[in-house]
N, C-alpha and C positions, 0 to 999 in steps of 0.2 A: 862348075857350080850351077846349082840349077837355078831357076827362077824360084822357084819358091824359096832359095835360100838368100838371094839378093833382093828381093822382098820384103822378109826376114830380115837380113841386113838395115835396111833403109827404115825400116820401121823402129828400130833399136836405136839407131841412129838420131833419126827425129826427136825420139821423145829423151834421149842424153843430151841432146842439144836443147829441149824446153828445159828441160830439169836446169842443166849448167844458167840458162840464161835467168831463171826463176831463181837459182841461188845466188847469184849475184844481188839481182835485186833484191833478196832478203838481207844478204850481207852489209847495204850499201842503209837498207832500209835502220838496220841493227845500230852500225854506226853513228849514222844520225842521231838514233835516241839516246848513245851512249854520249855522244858531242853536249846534247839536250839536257841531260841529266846531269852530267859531271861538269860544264860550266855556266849554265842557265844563262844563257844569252838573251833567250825570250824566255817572257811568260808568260803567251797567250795562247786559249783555252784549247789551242790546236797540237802547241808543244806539249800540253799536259796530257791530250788524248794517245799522243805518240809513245810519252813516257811509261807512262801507264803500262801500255801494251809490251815491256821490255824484256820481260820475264817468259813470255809468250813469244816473244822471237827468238830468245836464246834457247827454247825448247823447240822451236822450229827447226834451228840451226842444226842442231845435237841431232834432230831426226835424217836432217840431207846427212849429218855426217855417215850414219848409220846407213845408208844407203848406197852412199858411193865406197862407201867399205865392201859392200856386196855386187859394186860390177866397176867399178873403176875407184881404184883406193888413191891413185897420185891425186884425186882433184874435192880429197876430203880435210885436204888440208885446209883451205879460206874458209871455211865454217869451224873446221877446230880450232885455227887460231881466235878467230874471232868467237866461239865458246869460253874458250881459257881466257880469254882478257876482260870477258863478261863479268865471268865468275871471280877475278881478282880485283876489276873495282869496285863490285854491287853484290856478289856473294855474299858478306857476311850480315848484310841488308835482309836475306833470306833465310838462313839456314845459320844458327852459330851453335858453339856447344864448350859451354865455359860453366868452372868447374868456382863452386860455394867460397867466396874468400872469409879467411878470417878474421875475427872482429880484432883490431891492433888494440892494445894498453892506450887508456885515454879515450877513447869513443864506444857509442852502443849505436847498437842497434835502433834505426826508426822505420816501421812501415808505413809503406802511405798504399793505399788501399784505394782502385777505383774500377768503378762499374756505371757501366750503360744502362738503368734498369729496366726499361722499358717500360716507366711508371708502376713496376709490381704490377701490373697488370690490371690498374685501378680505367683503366681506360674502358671497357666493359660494364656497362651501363649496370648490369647483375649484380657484378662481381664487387662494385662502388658503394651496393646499398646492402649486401648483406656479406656475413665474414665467408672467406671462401679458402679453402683449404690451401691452395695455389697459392694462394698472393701471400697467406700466412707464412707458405714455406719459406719465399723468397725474404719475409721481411725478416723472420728470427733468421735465416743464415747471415743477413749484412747486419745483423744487429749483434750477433755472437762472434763474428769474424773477429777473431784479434789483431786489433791493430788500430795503432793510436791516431790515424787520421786517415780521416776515408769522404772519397770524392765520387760523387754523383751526377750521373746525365740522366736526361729526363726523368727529374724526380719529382713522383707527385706525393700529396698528403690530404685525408681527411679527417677534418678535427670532427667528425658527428659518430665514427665507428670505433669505440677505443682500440682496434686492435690495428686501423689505418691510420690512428693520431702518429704515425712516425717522427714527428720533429718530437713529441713530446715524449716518445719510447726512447729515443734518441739521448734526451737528456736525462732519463730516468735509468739509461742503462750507464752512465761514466759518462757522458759526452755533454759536456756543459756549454762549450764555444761553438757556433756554425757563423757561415757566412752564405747567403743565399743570394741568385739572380733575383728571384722577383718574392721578394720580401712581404709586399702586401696579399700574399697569395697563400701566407703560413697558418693562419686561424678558418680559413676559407670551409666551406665545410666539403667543397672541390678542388683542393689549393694545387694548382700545376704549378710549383718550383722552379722546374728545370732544371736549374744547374745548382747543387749543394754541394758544400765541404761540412765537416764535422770533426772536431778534435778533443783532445783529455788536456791537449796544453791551450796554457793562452791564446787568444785570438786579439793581439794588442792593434792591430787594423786593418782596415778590407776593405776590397772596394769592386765592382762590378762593370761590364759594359754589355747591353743586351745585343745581338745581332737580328735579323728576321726569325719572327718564332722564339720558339722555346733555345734556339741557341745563342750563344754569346761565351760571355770569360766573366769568371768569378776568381779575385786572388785574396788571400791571405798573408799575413804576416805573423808569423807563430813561434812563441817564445818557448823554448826550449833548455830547460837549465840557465843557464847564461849566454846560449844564443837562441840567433832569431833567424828563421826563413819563410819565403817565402812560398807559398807553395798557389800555382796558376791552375782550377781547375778549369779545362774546356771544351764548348763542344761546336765542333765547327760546321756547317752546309752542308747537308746529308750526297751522298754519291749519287743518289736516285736509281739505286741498280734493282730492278726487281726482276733477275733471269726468273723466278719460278713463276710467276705471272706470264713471262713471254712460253715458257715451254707447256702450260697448261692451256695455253689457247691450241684448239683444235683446228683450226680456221686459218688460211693464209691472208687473207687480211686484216685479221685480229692479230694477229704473229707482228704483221708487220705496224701495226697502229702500236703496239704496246715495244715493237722495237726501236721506232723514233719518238717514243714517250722518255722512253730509260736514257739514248742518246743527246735528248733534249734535255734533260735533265742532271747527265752529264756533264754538258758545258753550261749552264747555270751553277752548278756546283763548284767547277773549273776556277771560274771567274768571283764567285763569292768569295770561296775558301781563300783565293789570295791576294783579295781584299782583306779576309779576317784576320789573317794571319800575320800580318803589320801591325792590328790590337795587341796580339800577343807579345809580337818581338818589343814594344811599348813597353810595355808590363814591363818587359823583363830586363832592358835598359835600363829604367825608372830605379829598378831595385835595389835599394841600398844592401839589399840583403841577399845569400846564393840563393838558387832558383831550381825548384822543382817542378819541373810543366808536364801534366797529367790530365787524359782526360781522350775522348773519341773524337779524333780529328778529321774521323773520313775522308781518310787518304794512304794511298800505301804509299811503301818505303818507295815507290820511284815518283814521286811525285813532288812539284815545285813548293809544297807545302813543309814536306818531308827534311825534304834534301835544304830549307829557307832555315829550319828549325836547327837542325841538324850543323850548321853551321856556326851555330852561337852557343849550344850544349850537348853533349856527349848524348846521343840514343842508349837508354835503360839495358832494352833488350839486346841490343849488340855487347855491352861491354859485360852482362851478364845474364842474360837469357840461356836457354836450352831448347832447341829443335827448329820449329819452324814457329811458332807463337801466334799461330792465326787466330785471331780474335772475334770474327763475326760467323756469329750461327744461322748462318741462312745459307743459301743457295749464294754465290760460285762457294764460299764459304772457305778456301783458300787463298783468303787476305787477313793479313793486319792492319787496320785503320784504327785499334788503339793503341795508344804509346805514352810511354812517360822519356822525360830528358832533363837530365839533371846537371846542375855546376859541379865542374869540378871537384870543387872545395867541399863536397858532398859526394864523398864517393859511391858507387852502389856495391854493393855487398852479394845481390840475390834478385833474380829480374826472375817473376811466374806469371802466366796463363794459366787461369785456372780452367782448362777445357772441359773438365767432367762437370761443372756446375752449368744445368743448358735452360735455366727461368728463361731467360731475355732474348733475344737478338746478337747479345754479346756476351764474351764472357770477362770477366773481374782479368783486371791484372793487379798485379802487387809488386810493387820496390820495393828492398831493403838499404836503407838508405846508411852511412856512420858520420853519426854528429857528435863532434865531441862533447863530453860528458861536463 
């Protein structure tokens, strides 16, 4: 054997031995977030950074496995198992594909209709004072949208431009009942709302709780035939993620000032949102009535927000969604941080993304919800 082939050797060697020792600690890493997630022991804004990242390690894994398939296959097994066990408790969290139920004798159909809108775009100083093609598009599509109750984040209105009076086009189109966050903000001739519902049924009571900002909880109670539900719109402490800000700095100390800005801003977020999120589970405690919770929660499916939710009402999109339902149109832009979760006693029929409509920051989800008739 020559030297250069013991060499050779030793060098192969090494870096199977970094790899093995690197998998491990991904494996070990893996687990944790799985322990994290699936019985939330803690909820501090450390666990949630781990959680988070969950989906990201089980593609991690998937890649060692892919590798030690191509020079040593006995030792691709601790990352495939730990794949497979991924993919059976949190997989359907990501990817589902469930098929249109039908509507049973006795129940119809109710959609409930919600969107981020990213104030139509009224934020644009121009765009606020003169009618602007843009903002018109987005407001005749949420104004022609069918569907009997429809939830709004950041929503603005301007009573001075009649094609911006939205609360008033709102009720001129079928829509007589709303419940709004910030009420005194409806005649404004700059009215930032925030958070609005709108419905064709009754709206027999409601009630709101503002958080920092334009976010908080607005619910409803809405008479339906002979019944009544509740339905919780929300928008909870933004994630703070701006990757295309990070990857447009040209500069590595602008890289790095805007990557502990996003970080920063992650655990503020962290720590808000599960704060807020006890508002909500409130709400829907309180509820004499079943409970539809809808609305941009800014958080994905691994997250203590998620998985807190998730435990008192069945997630929309799992029990009838199709694909992957990512909902924000931005850059990583393979997440869901909107969501609807509904009672039981209100089953969902039809869970959609509507991805091709791209006005906002997000796109409209819609439930099809069966209330008996």
């Amino acid at each position: 054997m020559t030297l250069r082939t013991r060499v050779g050797q030793l060098v192969a060697y090494f870096f199977r031995s970094l790899l093995w020792s690197l998998n491990i600690l991904l494996v070990l890493y893996t687990c944790l977030a799985y322990w994290l997630l699936y019985s939330l022991p803690v909820e501090h804004w450390t666990a949630g950074m781990i959680m988070i990242t969950l989906p990201v390690a089980i593609f991690l894994n998937l890649i060692v496995v892919i590798l030690w398939l191509t020079t040593s296959p006995w030792r691709s097994w601790l990352s495939g198992i730990v794949v497979i066990l991924g993919l059976l408790l949190f997989g359907h969290r990501t990817f589902v594909w469930n098929s249109e139920q039908d509507v049973p004798a006795g129940f119809m159909p109710v959609k409930v209709f919600s969107y981020n809108a990213h104030t139509f775009g009224l934020e644009d100083y121009w765009t606020r004072y003169r009618s602007s093609p843009r903002a018109r598009r987005i407001i005749n599509y949420v104004l022609r949208y069918d569907a009997p109750i429809k939830c709004f984040q950041e929503f603005a209105t301007a009573s001075e431009i009649p094609d911006y009076d939205i609360l008033l086009r709102f009720k001129m189109t079928g829509y007589p009942y709303s419940a709004l966050l910030n009420s005194n903000e409806a005649r404004a001739k700059d009215g930032y709302i925030g958070i609005a519902t709108f419905s064709r049924y009754p709206i027999i009571a409601s009630g709101s709780q503002a958080f920092y900002g334009a976010n908080g909880v607005v619910w409803a109670n809405i008479k339906i035939g002979n019944d009544t539900i509740r339905v919780i719109n929300v928008h909870l402490q933004s994630m703070g993620i701006r990757v295309g800000r990070v990857l447009r700095q040209n500069e590595l100390k602008k890289v790095r000032q805007e990557t502990r800005g996003v970080l920063s801003a992650l655990r503020n977020g962290f720590i808000e949102r599960n704060e807020q999120v006890r508002v909500v589970e409130k709400f829907i405690q309180e509820s004499p009535y079943p409970v539809i919770v809808t609305g941009d929660h800014n958080d994905t499916p691994y997250s203590v927000v998620y998985e807190r939710l998730r435990r008192i009402l069945p997630n929309s999109f799992e029990d009838a969604g199709r694909g992957f339902g990512f909902t924000y149109n931005r850059l990583p832009g393979f997440i869901r941080i909107d969501n609807q979760f509904h009672d039981p006693k209100l089953p969902v029929q039809n869970f959609e993304t509507i991805n091709y409509i791209g006005y906002s920051d997000h796109y409209p989800i819609v439930g099809t919800y069966l209330v008996k008739k």
